[in-house]
N, C-alpha and C positions, 0 to 999 in steps of 0.2 A: 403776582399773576393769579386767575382763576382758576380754582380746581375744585376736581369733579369727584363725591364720592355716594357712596350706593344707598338705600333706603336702610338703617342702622339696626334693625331685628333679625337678630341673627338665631341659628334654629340650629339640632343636632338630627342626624338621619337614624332611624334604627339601622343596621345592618346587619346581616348573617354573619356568626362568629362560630370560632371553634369549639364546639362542650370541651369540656374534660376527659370524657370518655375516646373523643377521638383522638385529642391528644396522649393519651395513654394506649389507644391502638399504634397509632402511626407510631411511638415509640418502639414499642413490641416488637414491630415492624422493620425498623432500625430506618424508619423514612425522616427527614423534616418535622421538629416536633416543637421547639426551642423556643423561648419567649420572652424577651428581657434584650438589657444591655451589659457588654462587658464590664464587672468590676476592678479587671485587671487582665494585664498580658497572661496569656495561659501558660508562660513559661515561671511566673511569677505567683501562681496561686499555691495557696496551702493548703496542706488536706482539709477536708471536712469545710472547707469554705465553697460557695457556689459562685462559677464562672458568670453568670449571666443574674442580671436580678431585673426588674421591671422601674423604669426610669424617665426620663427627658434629658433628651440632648441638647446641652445650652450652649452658649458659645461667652467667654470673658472679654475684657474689656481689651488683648487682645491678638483678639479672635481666633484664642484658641478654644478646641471645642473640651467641653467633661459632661458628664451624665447628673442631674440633679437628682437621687434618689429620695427625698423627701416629700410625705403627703402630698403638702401645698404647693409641690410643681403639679401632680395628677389633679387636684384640684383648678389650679388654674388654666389647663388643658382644657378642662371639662365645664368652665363657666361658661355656660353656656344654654339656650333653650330648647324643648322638643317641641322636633314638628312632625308628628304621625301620618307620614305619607302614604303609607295603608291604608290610609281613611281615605285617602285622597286631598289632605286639608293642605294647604298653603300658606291660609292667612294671609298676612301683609310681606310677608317676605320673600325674595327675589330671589329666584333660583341660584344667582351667582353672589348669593349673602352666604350659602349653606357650606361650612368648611366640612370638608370631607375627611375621614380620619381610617378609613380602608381602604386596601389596595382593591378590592374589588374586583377578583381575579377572571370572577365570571362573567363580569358586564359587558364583554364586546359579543360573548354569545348572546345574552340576554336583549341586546340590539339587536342584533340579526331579525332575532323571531319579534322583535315588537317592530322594524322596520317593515318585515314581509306583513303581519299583520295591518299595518297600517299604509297596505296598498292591496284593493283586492280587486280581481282579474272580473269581466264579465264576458259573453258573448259564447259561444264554443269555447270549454277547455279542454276539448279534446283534442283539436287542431295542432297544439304542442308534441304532441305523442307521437315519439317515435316508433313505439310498437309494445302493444302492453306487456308482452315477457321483461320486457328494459325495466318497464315501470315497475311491475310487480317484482324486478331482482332488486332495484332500487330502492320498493320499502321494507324486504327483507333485510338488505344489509346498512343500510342507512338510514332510514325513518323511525323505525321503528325500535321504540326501548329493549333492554336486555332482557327486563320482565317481560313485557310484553311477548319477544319471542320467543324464550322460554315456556310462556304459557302457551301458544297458540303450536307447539311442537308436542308437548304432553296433551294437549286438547286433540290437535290428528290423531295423535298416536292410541288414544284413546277412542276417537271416531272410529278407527278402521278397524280395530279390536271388536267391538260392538256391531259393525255393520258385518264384520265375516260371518261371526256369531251367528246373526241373524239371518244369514243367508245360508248356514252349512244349516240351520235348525230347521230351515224354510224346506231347503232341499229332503230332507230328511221324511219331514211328513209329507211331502209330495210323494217319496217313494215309500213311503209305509213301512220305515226303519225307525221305529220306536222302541221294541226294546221292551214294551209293557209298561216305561215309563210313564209321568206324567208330563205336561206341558213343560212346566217350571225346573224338572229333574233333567230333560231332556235339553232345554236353552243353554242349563248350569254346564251340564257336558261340555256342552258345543261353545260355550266362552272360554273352559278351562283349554279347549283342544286349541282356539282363537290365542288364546295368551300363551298355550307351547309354540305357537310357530314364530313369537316375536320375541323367542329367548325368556317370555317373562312366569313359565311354568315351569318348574322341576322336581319328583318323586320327592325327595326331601321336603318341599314346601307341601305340596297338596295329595301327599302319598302314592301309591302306584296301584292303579285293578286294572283289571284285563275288561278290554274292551273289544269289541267287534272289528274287524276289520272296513276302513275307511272304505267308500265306492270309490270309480270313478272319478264321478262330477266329487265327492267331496276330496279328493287327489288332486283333482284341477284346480278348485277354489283355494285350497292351503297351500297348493305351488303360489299363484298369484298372488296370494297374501305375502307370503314370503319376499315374491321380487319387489311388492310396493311397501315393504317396510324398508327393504337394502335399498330405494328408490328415497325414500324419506330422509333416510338417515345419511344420504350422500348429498342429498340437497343440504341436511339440515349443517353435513360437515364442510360443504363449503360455504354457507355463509357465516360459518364461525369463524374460519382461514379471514376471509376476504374482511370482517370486523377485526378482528388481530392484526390483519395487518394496514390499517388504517392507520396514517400518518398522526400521531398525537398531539395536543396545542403543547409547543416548547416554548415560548414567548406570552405576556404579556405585556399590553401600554397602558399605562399608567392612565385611570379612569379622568383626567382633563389635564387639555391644551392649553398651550401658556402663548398668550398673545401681547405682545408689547410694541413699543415704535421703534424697536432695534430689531426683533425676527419672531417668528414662531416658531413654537417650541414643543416637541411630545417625546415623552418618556417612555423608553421601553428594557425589559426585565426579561433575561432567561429565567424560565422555571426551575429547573434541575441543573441551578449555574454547575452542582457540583462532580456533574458527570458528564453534560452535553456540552459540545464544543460547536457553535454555528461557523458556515464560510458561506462566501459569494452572499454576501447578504446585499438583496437591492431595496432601494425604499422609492414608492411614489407617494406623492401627495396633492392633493386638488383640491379647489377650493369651488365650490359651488354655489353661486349668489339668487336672488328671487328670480323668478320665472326658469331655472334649470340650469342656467349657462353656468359652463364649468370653466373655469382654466387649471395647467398644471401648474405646481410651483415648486422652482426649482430646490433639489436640496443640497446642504451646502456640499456633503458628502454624498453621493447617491447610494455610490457601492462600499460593501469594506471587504478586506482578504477575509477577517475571521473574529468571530468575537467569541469571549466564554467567562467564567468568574464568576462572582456578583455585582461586580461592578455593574452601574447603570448604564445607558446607552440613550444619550441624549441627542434626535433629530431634530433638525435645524434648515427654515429656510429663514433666511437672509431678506430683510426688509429695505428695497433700494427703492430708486425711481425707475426701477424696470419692472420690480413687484405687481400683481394685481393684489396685493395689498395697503400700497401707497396712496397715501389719502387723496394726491394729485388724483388715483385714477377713481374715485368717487363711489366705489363698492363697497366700502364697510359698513353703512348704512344697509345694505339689501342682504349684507352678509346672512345665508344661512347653516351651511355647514361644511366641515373638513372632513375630506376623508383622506383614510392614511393606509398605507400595506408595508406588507413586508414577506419578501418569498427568499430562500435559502435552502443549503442542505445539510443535515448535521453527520456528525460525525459516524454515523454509521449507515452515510449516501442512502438516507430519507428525507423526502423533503419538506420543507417546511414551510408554513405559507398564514398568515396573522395578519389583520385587519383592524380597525375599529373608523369610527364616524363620531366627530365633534360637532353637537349642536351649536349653537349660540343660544343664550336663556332667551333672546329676543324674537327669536327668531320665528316662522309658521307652525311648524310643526309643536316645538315648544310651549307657544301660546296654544295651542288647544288642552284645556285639561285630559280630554282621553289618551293623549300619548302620553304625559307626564305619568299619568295613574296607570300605565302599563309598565312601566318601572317599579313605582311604589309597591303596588301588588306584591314582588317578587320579590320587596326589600331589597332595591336600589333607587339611587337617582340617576340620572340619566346622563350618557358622555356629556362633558359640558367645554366649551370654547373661552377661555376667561380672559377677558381683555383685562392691560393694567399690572394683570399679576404675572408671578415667576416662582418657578419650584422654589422648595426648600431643599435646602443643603442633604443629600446624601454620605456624602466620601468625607471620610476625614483619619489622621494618622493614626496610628496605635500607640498612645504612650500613657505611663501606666502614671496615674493622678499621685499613687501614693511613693513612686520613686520619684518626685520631683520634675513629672515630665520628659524624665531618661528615657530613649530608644531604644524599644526590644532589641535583641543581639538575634531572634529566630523569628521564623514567619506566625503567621500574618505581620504584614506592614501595613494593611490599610482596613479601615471597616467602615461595610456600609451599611444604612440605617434604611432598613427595610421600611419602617414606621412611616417615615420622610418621603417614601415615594409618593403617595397619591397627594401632601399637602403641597399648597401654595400660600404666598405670600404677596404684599402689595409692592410692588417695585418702587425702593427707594429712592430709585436716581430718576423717577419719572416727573418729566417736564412738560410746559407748556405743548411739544408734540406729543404728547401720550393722551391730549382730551380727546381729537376725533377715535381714540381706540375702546373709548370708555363706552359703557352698556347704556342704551338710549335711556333707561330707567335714572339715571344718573341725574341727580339736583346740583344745583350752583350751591358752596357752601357760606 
């Protein structure tokens, strides 16, 4: 029979990795730090020996899995070419050639903002607005970075210092309370009197003389000052609450979709398997073909009671003749892309709520270089839809190589390979129905 495979220049991505330093923080820290594979049941190690070492998980002839700790498996991982997507460069090779070797934890955020960037709005954007107080609560607590608002809170806070300053100095020589001072002697006062009303003056710091008694107007002006800093500083305290308490990403999916002529397939990962516990977890997913038109598809599971560990969690629709998948119904060709959700609540009833969108390499958007090179920039490539292929193995038992493959008697029973999440592989049992799923790029061999 004929079959179909991809332009053969295969290429490696840069990706963002973890220094050392932050590995050695997050240690500190007592967080997620670890890196390697088990040399043995933890019930079985000996002192001074290390649980985890850096490795490939092979599988025997049969098919049981063990760890190849020697050079020439990292090397044969890593045969492979670079292609500096930074630059924006390509070359000849096909975006669904590029094995990806990262989970890639930040790329469904990094879609989002190159998504929104590559649609921009014209005509009145005012007309959106439901009232600019919303808007401006909106970029205090969500637009806008923790730098950022940190700076622009020390910036007021400094503006109003300065501007009372300026105005208790103003009043001063209006009423001809100088004091025999000079200009510059007379301002100094009038900021240090500025910075006692916001707490940031005290005998200790800038020593204590006797001064005149305040008028009036300058009574009223350091009241005021007074209520617009407890006025700042109550804005400033609720939009730190309402960032705190902002629901955190617990979930990610696994940076591409595995498309076959048996079902489609997307991978997804608790973050913090080893404290968060998801429930009511629902999943949708749609498939969106040329000119917009969307259909749902169904999943095989929609809903589950609860999920937690690190076990993976593999979503699944089902490839029939009812599918808008099925070649009968003639969309894989227009195919452009998947999107996926997922909304739940964890275990401390916050909810939770994770997204991402599967290209296809062939697809519009893809084919233009400015969207691809809005990935690269950031040191990613781009959610990808891969016909043909199917993950690699994750899950496999715990049994320790050097007792003969004997069964730990204590937990863990199973471990899974983080490494394994984001790769895929070519589906061996694909058959003459698997050509209409292959990438139009696809040559006769």
């Amino acid at each position: 029979p004929e079959t179909y495979i991809h332009h053969s220049k295969t290429a490696r991505v840069a990706m963002p990795q973890l220094s050392t330093f932050t590995r050695r923080l997050r240690a500190f820290l007592g967080l997620p730090h670890d890196n390697g594979h088990f040399t043995c049941h933890p019930e079985n190690l000996k002192k001074g020996e290390r649980l985890k070492v850096p490795g490939v998980v092979k599988r025997d002839a049969q098919d049981r899995s063990y760890v190849d700790w020697s050079q020439s498996a990292w090397q044969e991982v890593d045969r492979d070419g670079f292609l500096d997507l930074e630059k924006g460069l390509t070359g000849e090779t096909h975006f669904a050639d590029v094995q990806r070797k990262n989970i890639d934890s930040r790329l469904s955020e990094v879609e989002e903002k190159v998504w929104r960037a590559a649609n921009a709005a014209e005509g009145d954007e005012m007309a959106l607005s439901i009232s600019l107080a919303e808007d401006v609560w909106h970029l205090l607590t969500v637009d806008l970075s923790i730098a950022k608002l940190l700076l622009l809170e020390a910036t007021v806070e400094l503006c109003m210092i300065v501007f009372f300053a300026m105005l208790m100095f103003v009043v001063d020589i209006a009423e001809s309370f100088t004091d025999d001072q000079t200009k510059a002697e007379l301002f100094r006062s009038k900021l240090m009197l500025s910075l006692t009303a916001v707490r940031l003056s005290t005998d200790s710091i800038f020593g204590w003389t006797g001064r005149r008694a305040s008028s009036g107007i300058e009574v009223a002006i350091l009241a005021l000052q007074g209520w617009f800093h407890w006025l700042l500083l109550s804005i400033a305290g609720a939009v730190i609450v309402a960032r705190a308490l902002k629901p955190l990403r617990q979930v990610i999916f696994a940076p591409d979709a595995c498309l076959s002529d048996q079902d489609l397939s997307v991978r997804m990962q608790v973050i913090r398997h080893s404290t968060v516990t998801l429930y009511n977890l629902q999943f949708t997913m749609n498939l969106v073909a040329k000119g917009g038109k969307a259909w749902t598809l169904p999943v095989s599971v929609p809903t589950l009671a609860r999920w937690t560990s690190a076990m993976p969690l593999t979503i699944k629709h089902e490839i029939d003749e009812n599918s808008p998948l099925h070649p009968s119904r003639g969309l894989l060709q227009y195919l452009m892309y998947i999107r996926v959700s997922m909304s739940a609540t964890d275990n401390h009833g916050i909810p939770v709520n994770a997204g991402i969108v599967y290209y296809d390499p062939d697809s519009f958007f893809v084919q233009r270089p400015a969207f691809s090179r809005a990935f690269a920039k950031q040191g990613y490539l781009f959610p990808r839809l891969l016909r043909g292929k199917k993950f690699c193995d994750q899950m496999r038992m715990f049994r320790d190589e050097q007792m003969n493959m004997i069964k730990p008697e204590t937990l863990p029973m199973l471990i899974c390979d983080l490494d394994n999440m984001p790769r895929t592989k070519v589906d061996e049992k694909a058959t003459e129905a698997l050509a209409p799923y292959q990438h139009s790029n696809a040559v006769p061999k």
